[in-house]
C-alpha positions in Angstrom: 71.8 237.9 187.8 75.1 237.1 189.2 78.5 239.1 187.5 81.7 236.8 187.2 84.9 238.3 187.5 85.9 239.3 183.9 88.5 236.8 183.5 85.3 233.9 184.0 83.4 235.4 181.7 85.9 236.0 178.7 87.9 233.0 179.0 85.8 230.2 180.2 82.7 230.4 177.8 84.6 231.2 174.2 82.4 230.0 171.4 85.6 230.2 168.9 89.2 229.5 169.8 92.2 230.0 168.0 94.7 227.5 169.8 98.4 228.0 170.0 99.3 226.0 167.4 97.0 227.8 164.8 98.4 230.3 162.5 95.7 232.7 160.5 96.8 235.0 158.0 93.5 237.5 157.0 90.7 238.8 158.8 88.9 236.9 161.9 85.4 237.7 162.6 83.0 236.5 165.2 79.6 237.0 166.3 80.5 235.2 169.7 83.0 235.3 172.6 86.5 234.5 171.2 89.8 233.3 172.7 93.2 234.0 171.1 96.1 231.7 172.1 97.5 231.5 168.5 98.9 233.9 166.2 96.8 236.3 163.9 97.6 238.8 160.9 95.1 240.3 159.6 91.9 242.1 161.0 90.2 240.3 164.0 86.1 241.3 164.9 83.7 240.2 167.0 80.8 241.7 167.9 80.7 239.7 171.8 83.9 239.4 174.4 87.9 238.9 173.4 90.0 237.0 175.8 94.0 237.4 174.2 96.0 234.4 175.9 99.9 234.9 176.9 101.1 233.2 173.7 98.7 235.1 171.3 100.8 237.1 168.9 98.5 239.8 167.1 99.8 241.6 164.0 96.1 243.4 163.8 93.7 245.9 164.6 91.3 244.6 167.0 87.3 245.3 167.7 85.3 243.8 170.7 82.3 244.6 172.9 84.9 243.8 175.6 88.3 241.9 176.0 91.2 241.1 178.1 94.5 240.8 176.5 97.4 239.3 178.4 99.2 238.5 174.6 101.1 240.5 172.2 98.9 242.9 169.9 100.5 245.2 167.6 97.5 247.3 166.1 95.0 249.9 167.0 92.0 248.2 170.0 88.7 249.5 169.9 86.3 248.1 172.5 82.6 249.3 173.0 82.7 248.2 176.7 86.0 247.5 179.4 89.2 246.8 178.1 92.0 244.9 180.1 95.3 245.0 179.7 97.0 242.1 182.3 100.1 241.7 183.0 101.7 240.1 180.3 100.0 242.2 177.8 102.4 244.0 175.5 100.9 246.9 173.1 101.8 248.6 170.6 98.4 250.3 169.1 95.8 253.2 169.5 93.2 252.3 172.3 89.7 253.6 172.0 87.3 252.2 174.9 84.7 253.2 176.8 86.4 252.0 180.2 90.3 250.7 181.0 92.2 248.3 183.6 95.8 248.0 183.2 97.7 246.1 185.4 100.8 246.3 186.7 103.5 244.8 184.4 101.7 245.6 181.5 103.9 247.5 178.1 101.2 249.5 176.1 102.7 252.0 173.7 100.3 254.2 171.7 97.6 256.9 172.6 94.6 255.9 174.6 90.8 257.7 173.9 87.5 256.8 176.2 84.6 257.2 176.0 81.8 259.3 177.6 84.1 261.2 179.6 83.3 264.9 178.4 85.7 267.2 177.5 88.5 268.2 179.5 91.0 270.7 178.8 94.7 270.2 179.8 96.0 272.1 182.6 98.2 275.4 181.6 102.6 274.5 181.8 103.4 276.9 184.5 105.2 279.9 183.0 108.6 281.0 184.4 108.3 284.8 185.6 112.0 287.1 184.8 
């Protein structure tokens, strides 16, 4: 089985699309791929792959499988799989995902956990000796 890039896969084969012009005030949910190119405020799920256009404008938190965002989200992402932040992507949110791409240009502005990578512990400040 041949792998598309990620952009192919999220954005070319969306089963639900919220256009630019569409305004939705509550929660979205979706057991397909989804494209965001409109505005949202509320609670958006699906349970497949989240492409966030450049106009999308997210007031939510957001759970996917996997997505690219390249929009505006302010909420908390959680994503089972890879998350993408492109270059237009502003974020201002928790991320929890089990692998992460950020591109240059991107704004993110929270804390960011993943997944499956063991515990680490944080290297020691170096102490000043007198």
């Amino acid at each position: 089985m041949d792998k598309k890039p990620l952009q192919e896969n999220y954005s070319n084969t969306p089963e639900s699309i919220v256009g630019p012009s569409v305004k939705i005030e509550g929660d979205l949910k979706s057991n397909g791929n989804l494209r965001i190119d409109g505005l949202v405020s509320g609670k958006v799920n699906t349970s497949q792959n989240l492409y966030v256009g450049e106009s999308a404008n997210i007031s939510a938190d957001v759970n996917a499988e996997n997505a690219i965002i390249n929009g505006t989200v302010q909420g908390n992402i959680k994503v089972g799989g890879t998350l993408v932040l492109g270059r237009t992507a502003k974020v201002s949110g928790d991320l929890n995902c089990g692998s992460l791409q950020v591109e240059q240009g991107a704004i993110f502005n929270g804390k960011c956990q993943m997944k499956g990578g063991g515990t680490y512990e944080p290297v020691p400040e170096k102490t000043e000796r007198k």
